[in-house]
mmCIF file of the C-alpha atoms, coordinates in Angstrom:
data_MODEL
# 
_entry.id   MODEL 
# 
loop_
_atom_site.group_PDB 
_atom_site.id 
_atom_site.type_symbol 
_atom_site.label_atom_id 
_atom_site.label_alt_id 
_atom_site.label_comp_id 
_atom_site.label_asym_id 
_atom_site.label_entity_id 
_atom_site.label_seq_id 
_atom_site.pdbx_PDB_ins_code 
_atom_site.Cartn_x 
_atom_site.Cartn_y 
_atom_site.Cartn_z 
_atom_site.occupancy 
_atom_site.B_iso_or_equiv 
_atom_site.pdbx_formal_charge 
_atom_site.auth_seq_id 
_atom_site.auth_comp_id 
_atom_site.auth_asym_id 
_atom_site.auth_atom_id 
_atom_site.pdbx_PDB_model_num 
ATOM 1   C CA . UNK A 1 1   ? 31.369 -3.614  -11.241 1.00 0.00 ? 1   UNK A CA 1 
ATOM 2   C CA . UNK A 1 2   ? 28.928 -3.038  -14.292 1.00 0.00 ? 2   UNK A CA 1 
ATOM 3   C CA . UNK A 1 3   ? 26.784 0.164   -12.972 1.00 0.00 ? 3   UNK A CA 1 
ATOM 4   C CA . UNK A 1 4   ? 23.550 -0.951  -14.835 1.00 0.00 ? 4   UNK A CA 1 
ATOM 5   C CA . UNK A 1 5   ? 23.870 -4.504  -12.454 1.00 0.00 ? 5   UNK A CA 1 
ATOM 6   C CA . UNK A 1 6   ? 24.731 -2.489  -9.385  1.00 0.00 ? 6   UNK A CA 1 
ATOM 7   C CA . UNK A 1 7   ? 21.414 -0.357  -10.562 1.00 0.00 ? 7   UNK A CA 1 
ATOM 8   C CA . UNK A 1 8   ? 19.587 -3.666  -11.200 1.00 0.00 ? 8   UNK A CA 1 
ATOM 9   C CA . UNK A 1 9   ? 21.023 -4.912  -7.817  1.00 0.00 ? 9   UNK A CA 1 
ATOM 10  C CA . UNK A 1 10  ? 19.657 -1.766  -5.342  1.00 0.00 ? 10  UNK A CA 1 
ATOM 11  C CA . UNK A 1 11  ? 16.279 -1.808  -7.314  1.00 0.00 ? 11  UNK A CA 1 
ATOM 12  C CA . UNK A 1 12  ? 15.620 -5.686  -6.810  1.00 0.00 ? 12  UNK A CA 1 
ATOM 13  C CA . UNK A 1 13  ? 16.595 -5.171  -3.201  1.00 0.00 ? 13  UNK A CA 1 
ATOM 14  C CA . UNK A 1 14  ? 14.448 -2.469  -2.968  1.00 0.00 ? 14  UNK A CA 1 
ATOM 15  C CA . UNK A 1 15  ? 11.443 -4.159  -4.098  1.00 0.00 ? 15  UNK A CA 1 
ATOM 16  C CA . UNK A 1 16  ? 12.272 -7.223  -1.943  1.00 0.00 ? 16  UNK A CA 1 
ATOM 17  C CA . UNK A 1 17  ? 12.924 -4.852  0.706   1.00 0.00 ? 17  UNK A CA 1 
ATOM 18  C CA . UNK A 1 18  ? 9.349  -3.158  0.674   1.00 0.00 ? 18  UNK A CA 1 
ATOM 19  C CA . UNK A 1 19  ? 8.023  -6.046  -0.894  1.00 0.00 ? 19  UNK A CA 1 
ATOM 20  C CA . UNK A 1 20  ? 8.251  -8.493  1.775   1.00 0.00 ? 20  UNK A CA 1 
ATOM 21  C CA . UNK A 1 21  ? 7.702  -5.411  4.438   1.00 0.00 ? 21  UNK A CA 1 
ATOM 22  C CA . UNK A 1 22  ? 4.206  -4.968  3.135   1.00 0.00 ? 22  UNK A CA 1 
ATOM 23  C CA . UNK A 1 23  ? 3.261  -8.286  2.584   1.00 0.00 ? 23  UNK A CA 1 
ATOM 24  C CA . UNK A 1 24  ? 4.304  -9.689  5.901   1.00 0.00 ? 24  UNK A CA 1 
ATOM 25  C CA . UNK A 1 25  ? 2.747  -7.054  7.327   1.00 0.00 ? 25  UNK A CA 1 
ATOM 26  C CA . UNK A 1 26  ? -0.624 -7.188  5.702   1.00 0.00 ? 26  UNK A CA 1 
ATOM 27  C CA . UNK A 1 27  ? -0.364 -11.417 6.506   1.00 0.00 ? 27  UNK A CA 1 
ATOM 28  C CA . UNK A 1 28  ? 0.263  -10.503 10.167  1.00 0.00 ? 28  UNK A CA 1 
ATOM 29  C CA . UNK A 1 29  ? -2.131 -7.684  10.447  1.00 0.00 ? 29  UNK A CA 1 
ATOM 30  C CA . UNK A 1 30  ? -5.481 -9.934  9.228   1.00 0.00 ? 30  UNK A CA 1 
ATOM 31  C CA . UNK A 1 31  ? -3.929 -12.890 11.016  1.00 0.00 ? 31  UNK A CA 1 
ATOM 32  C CA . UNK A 1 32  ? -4.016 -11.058 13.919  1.00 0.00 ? 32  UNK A CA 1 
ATOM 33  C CA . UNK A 1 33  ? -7.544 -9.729  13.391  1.00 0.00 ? 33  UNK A CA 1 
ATOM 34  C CA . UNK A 1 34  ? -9.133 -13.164 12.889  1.00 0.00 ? 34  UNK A CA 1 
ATOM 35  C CA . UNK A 1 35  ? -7.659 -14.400 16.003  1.00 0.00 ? 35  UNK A CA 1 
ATOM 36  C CA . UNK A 1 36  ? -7.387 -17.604 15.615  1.00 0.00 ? 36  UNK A CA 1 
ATOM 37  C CA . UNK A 1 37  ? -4.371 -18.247 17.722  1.00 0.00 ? 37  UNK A CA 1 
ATOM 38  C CA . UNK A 1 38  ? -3.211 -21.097 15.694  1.00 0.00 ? 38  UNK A CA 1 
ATOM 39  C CA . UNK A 1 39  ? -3.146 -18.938 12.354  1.00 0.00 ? 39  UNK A CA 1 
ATOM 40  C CA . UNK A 1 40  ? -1.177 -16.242 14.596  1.00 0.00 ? 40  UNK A CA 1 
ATOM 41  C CA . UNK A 1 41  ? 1.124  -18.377 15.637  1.00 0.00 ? 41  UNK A CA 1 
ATOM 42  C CA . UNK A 1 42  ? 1.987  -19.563 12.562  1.00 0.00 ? 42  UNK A CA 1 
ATOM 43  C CA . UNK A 1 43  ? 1.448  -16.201 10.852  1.00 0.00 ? 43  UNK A CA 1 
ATOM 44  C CA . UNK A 1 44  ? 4.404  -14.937 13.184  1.00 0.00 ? 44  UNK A CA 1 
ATOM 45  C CA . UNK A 1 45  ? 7.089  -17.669 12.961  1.00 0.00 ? 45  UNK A CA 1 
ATOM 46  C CA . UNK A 1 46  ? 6.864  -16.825 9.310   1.00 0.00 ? 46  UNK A CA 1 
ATOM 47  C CA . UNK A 1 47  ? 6.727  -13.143 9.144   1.00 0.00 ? 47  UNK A CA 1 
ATOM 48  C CA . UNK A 1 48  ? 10.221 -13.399 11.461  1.00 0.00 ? 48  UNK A CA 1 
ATOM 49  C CA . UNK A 1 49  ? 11.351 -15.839 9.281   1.00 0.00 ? 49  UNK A CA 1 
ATOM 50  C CA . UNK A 1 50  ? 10.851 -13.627 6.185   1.00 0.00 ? 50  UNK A CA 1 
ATOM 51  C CA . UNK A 1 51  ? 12.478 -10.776 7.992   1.00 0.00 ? 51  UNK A CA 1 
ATOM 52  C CA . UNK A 1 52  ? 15.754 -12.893 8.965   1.00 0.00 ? 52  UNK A CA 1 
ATOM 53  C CA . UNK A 1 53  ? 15.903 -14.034 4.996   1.00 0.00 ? 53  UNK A CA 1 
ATOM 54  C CA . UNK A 1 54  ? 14.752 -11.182 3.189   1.00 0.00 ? 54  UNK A CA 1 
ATOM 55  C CA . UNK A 1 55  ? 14.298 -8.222  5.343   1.00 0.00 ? 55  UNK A CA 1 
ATOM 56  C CA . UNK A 1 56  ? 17.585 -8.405  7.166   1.00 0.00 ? 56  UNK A CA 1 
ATOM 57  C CA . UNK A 1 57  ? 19.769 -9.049  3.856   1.00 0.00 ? 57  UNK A CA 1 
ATOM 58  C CA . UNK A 1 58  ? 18.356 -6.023  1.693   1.00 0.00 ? 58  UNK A CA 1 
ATOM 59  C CA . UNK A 1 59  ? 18.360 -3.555  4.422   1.00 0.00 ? 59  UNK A CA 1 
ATOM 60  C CA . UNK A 1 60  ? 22.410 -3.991  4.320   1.00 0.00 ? 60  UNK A CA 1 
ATOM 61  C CA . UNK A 1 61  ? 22.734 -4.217  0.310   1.00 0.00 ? 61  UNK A CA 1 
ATOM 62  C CA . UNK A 1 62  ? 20.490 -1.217  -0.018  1.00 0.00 ? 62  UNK A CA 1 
ATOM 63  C CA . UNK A 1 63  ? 23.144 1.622   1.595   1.00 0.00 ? 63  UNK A CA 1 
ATOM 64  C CA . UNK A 1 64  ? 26.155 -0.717  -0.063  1.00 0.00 ? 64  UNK A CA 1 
ATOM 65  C CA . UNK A 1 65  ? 24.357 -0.383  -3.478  1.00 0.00 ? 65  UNK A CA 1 
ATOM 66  C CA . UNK A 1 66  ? 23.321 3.008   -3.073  1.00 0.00 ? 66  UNK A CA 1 
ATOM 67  C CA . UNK A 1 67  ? 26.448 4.340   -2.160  1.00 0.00 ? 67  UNK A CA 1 
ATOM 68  C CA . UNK A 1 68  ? 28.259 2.590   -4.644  1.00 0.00 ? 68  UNK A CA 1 
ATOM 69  C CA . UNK A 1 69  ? 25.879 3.967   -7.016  1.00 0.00 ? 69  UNK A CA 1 
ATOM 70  C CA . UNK A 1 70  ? 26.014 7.502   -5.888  1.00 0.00 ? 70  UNK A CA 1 
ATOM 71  C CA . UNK A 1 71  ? 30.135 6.995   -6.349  1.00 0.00 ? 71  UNK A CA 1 
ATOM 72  C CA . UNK A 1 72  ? 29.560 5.706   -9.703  1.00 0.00 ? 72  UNK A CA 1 
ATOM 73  C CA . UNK A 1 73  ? 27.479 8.537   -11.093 1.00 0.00 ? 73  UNK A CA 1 
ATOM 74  C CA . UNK A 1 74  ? 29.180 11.518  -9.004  1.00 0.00 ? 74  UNK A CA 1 
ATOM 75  C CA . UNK A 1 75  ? 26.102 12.372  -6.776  1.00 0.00 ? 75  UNK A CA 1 
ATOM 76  C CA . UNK A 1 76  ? 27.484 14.557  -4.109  1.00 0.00 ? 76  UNK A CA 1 
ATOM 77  C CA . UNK A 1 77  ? 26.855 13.730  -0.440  1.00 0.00 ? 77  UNK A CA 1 
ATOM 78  C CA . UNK A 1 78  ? 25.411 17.236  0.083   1.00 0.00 ? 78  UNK A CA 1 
ATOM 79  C CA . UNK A 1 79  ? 22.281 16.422  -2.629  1.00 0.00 ? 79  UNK A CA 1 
ATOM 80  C CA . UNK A 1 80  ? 19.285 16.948  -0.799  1.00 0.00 ? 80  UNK A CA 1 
ATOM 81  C CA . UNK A 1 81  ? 18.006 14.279  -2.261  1.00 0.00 ? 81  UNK A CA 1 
ATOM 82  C CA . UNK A 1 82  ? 20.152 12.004  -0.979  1.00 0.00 ? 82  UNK A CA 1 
ATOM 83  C CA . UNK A 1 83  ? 20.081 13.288  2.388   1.00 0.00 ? 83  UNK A CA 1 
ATOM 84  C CA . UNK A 1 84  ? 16.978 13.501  2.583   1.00 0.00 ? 84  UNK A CA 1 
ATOM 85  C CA . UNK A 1 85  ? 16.846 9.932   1.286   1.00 0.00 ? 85  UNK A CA 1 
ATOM 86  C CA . UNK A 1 86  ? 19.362 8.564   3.854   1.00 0.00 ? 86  UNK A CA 1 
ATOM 87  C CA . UNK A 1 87  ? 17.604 10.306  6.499   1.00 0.00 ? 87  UNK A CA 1 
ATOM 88  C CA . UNK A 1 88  ? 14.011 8.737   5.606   1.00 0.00 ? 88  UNK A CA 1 
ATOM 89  C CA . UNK A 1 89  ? 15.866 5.039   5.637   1.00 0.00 ? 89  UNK A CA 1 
ATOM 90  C CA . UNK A 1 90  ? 17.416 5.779   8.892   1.00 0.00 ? 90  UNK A CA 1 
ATOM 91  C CA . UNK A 1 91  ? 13.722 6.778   10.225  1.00 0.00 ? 91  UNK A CA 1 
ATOM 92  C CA . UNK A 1 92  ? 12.405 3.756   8.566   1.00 0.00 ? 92  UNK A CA 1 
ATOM 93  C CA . UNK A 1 93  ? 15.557 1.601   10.488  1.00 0.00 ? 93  UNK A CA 1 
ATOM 94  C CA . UNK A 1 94  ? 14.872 2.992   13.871  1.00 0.00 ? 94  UNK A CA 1 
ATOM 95  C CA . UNK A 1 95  ? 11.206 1.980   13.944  1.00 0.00 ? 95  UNK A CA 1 
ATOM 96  C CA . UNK A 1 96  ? 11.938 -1.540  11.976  1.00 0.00 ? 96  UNK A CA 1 
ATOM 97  C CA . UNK A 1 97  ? 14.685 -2.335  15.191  1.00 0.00 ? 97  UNK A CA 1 
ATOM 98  C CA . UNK A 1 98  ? 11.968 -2.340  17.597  1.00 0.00 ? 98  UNK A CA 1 
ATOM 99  C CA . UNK A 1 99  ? 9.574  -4.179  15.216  1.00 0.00 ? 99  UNK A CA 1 
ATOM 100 C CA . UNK A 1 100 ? 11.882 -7.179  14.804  1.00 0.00 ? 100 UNK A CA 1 
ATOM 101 C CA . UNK A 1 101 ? 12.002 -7.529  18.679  1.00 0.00 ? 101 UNK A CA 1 
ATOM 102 C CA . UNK A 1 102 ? 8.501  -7.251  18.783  1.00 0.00 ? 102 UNK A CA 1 
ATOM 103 C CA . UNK A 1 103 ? 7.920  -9.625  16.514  1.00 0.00 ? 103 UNK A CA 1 
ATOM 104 C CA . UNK A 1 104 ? 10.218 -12.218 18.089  1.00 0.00 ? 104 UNK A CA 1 
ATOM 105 C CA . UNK A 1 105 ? 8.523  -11.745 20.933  1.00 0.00 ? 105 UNK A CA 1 
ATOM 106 C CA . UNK A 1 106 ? 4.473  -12.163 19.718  1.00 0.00 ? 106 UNK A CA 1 
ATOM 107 C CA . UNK A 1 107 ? 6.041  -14.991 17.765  1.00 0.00 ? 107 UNK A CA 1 
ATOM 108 C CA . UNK A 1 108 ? 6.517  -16.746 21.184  1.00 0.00 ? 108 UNK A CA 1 
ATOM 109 C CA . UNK A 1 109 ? 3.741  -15.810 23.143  1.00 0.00 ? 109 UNK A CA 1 
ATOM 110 C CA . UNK A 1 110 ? 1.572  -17.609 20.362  1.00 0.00 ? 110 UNK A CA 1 
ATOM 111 C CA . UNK A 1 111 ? 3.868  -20.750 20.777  1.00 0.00 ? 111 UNK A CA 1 
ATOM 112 C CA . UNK A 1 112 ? 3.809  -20.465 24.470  1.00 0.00 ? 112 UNK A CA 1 
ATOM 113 C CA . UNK A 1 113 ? -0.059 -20.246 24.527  1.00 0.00 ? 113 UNK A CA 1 
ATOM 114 C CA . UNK A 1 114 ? -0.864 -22.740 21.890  1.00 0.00 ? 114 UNK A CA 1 
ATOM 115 C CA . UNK A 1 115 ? 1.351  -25.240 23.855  1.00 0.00 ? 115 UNK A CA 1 
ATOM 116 C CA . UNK A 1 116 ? 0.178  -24.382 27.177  1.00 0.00 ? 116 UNK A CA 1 
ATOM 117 C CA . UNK A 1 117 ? -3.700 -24.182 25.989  1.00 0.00 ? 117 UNK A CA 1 
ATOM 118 C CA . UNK A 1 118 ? -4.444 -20.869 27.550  1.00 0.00 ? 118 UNK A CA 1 
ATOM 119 C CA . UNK A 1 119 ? -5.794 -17.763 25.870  1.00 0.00 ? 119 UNK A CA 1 
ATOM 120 C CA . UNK A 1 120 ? -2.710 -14.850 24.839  1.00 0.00 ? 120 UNK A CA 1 
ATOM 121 C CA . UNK A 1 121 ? -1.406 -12.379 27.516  1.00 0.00 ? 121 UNK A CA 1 
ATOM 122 C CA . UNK A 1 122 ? -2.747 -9.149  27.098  1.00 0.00 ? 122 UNK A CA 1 
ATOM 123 C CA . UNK A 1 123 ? 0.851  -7.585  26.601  1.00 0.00 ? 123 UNK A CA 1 
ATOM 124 C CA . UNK A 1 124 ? 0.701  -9.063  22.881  1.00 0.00 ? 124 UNK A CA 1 
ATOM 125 C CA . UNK A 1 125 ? -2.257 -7.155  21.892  1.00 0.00 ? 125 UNK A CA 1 
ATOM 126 C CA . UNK A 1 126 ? -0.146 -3.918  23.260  1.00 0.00 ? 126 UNK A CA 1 
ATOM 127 C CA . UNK A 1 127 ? 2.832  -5.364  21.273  1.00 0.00 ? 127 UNK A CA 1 
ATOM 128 C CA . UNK A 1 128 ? 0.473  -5.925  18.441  1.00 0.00 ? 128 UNK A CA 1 
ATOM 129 C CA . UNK A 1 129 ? -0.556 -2.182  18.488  1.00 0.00 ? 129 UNK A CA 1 
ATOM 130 C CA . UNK A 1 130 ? 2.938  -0.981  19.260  1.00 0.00 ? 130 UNK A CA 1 
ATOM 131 C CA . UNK A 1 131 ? 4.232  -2.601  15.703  1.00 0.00 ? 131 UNK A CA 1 
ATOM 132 C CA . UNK A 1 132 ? 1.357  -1.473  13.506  1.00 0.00 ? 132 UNK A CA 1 
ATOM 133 C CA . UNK A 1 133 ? 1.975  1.983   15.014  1.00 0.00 ? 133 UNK A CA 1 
ATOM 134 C CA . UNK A 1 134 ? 6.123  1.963   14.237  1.00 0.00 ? 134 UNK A CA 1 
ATOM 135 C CA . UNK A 1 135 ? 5.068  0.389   11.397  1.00 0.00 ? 135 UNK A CA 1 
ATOM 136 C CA . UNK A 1 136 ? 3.055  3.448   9.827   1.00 0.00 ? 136 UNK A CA 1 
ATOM 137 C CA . UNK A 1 137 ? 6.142  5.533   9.763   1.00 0.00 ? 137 UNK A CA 1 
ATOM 138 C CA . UNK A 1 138 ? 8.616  3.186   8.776   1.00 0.00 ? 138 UNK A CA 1 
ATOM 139 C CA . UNK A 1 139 ? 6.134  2.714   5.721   1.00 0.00 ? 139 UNK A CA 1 
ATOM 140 C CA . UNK A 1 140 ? 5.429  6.104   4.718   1.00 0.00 ? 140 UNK A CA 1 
ATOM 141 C CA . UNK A 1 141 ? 9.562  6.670   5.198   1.00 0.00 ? 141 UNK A CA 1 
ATOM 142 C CA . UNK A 1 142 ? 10.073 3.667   2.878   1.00 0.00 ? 142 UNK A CA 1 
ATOM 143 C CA . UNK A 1 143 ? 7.919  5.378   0.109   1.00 0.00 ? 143 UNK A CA 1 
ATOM 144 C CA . UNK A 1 144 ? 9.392  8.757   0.531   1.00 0.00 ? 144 UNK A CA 1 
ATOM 145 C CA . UNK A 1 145 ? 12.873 6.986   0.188   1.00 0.00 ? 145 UNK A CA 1 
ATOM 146 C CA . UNK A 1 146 ? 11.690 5.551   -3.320  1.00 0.00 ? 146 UNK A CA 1 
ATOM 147 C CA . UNK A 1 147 ? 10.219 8.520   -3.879  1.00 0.00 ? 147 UNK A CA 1 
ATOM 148 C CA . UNK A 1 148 ? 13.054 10.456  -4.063  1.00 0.00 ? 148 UNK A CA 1 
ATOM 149 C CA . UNK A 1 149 ? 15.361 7.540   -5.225  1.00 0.00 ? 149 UNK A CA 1 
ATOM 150 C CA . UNK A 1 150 ? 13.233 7.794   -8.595  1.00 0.00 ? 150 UNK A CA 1 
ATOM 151 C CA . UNK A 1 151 ? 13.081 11.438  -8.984  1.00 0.00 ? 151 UNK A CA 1 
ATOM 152 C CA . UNK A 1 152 ? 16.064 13.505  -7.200  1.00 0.00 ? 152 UNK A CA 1 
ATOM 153 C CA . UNK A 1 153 ? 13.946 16.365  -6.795  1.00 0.00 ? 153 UNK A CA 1 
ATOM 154 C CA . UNK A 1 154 ? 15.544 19.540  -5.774  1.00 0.00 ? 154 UNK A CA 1 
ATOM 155 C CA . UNK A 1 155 ? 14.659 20.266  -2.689  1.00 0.00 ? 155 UNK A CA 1 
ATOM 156 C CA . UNK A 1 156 ? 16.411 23.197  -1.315  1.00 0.00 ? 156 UNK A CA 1 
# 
């Protein structure tokens, strides 16, 4: 495979990747802060929609890409850079796991209230809180991992 498409493969998925992170969570954060529990609801079907069609695909073409890139241009394993690197997307994988569940599960307390005509349960404003708060790290991880993608710093 060409390695300047492979290159212009990991950095589109990249930017969908933290792309659609960001802007799914800013849409569900203000959703959530208006609460209006029909723009909630609707706020959350999407934001786990986006995450099954753009989220979930790029977070297994990133490591495919980036390894095959890293074979391509001879960076060893042992780069600090790059372990470093792996280490920040595993960080930002652990907390995303639990935010996917999450948001499955706000996604149908809103439809379950809405249909039922009853106010939320109180566990989805502790679910709410939980997934801004796993989100924070898996953020800051995400821009450390670009970070060092861009610059291969030596660290050590």
């Amino acid at each position: 495979m060409d390695i300047h498409f492979l290159k212009w493969v990991h950095i589109c998925s990249s930017m969908l990747l933290f792309g659609t992170g960001l802007g799914t969570a800013f849409f569900k954060f203000t959703a959530d802060l208006g609460r209006d529990l029909k723009v909630m609801g609707d706020t959350n079907r999407r934001v786990v929609l986006a995450d099954w069609l753009f989220t979930t695909p790029t977070v297994v073409v990133q490591p495919l890409s980036g390894y095959a890139l890293a074979q391509a241009y001879g960076y060893p394993w042992t780069a600090p850079w790059l372990l470093m690197s792996l280490g920040l997307y595993l960080v930002a994988g652990l907390c995303w796991l639990p935010v996917v569940y999450l948001q499955i599960r706000m996604r149908d307390d809103c439809a379950a209230a809405l249909a039922a005509g009853r106010e939320l349960d109180p566990r989805y404003w502790r679910d709410a809180r939980l997934w801004f708060w796993l989100g924070v790290p898996a953020f800051l991880a995400m821009v450390g991992v670009i970070g060092l993608m861009v610059a291969k710093p030596a660290l050590w």
